[in-house]
C-alpha positions in Angstrom: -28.4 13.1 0.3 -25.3 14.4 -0.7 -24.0 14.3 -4.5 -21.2 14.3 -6.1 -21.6 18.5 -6.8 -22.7 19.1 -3.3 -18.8 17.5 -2.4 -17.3 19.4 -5.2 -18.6 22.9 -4.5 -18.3 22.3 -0.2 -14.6 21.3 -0.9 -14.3 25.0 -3.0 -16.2 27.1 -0.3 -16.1 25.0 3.2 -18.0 23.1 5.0 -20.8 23.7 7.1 -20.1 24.0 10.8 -19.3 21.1 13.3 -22.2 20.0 16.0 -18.9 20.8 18.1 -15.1 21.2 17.9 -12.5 18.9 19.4 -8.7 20.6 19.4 -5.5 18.8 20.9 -2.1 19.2 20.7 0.0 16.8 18.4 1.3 15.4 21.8 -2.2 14.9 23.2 -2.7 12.7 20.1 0.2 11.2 20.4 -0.8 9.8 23.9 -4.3 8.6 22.8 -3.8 7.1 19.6 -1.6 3.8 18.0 1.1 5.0 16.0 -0.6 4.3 12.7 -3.9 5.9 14.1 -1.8 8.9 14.3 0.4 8.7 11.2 -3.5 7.8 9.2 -5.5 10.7 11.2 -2.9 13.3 12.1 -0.3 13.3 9.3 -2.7 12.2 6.2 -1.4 9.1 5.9 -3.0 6.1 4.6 -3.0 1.9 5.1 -2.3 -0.6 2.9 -4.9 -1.7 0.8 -6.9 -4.4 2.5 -5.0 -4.9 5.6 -7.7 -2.6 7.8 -9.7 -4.1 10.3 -12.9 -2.9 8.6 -12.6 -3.5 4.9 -14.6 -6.8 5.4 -16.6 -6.2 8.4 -20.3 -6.2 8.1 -21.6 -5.7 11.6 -24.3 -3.1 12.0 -23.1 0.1 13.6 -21.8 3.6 13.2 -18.5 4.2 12.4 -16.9 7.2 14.8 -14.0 9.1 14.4 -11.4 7.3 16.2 -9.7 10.6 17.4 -13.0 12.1 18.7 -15.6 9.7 18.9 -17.8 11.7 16.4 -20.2 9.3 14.4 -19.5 9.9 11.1 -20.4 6.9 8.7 -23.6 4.0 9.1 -23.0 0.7 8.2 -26.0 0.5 5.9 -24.3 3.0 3.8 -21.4 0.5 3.7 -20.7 -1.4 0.2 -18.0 -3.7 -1.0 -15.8 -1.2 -3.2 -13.2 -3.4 -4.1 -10.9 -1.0 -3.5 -9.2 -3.1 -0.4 -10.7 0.1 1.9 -14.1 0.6 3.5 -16.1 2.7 1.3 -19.5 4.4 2.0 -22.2 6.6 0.1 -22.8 9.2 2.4 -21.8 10.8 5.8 -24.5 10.2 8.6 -24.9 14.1 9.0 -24.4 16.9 6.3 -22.0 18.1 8.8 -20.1 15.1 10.1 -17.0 15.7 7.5 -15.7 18.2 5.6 -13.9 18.4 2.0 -10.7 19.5 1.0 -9.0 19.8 -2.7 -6.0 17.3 -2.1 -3.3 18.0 -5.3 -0.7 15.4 -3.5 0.7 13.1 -5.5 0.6 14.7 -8.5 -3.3 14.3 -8.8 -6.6 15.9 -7.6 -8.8 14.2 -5.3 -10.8 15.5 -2.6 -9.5 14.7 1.0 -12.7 13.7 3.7 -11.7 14.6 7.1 -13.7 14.6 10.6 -15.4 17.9 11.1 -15.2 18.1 14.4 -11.1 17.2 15.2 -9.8 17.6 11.2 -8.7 13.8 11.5 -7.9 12.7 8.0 -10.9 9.9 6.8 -9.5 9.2 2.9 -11.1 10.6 -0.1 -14.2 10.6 -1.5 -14.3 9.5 -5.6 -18.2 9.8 -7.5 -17.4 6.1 -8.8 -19.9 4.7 -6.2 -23.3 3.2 -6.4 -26.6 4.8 -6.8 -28.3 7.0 -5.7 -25.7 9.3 -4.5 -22.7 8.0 -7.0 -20.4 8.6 -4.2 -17.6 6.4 -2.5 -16.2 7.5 0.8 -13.0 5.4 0.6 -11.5 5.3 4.2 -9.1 4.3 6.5 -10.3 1.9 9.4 -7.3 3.4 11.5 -9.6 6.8 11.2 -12.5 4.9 12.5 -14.2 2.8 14.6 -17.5 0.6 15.2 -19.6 1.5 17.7 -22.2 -1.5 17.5 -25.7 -1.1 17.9 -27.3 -3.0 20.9 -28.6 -6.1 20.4 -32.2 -6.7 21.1 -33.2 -9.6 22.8 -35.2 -11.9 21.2 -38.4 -14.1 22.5 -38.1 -17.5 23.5 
């Protein structure tokens, strides 16, 4: 499980490496994703506070990168932040995102992007609940939910 200090001291020295890499051009991107996909995930950019399509949902699923298809968040590690975006405790691999120092904005916050394609996620703040005091506060135009199956039940 990933703390707060594991974030901190991956965001100083890097990340460990991607299961695999994914690398368009800005124009390949372009073609594939909405325009706020791209502004969100290519140009750092970030939605209005609970206007995303998955700051409410609660269906079970993983949440994948929406440039690369890279599962990156569960929904059991979903919890109502508050925060008007969807927040999570943890990444669903220790090397699903990566961690950058983000002084925009005249603050410091740590910037969560996809590993594997270096899609902007959000940030992650160590406000969040136990265990892991972490809250992955993200875009849903960075993501999206790929539903588990349903199981069919016995009549």
């Amino acid at each position: 499980m990933q703390t707060w200090n594991d974030v901190i001291r991956l965001a100083n020295h890097g990340s460990p490496a991607p299961d695999k890499r994914v690398e368009k051009t800005n124009e390949e991107w372009r073609q594939q994703l909405t325009p706020q996909q791209y502004h969100v995930t290519r140009e750092h950019g970030t939605e209005r506070a609970f206007t995303g399509e998955y700051c409410e949902a609660h269906e079970a699923g993983l949440y994948a990168c929406v440039c690369c298809g890279t599962p990156l968040y569960d929904s059991r590690t979903k919890f109502e932040s508050g925060t008007g975006w969807p927040s999570f405790t943890q990444p669903v691999k220790d090397n699903a995102l990566q961690y950058k120092k983000d002084t925009s904005y005249g603050m410091t916050r740590v910037e969560v992007l996809c590993n594997t394609c270096d899609a902007h996620q959000g940030h992650v703040f160590p406000d969040g609940p136990p265990p892991s005091g972490l809250r992955l506060c993200i875009n849903s135009a960075s993501v999206k939910l790929v539903a588990e199956p349903q199981t069919a039940t016995a009549q």
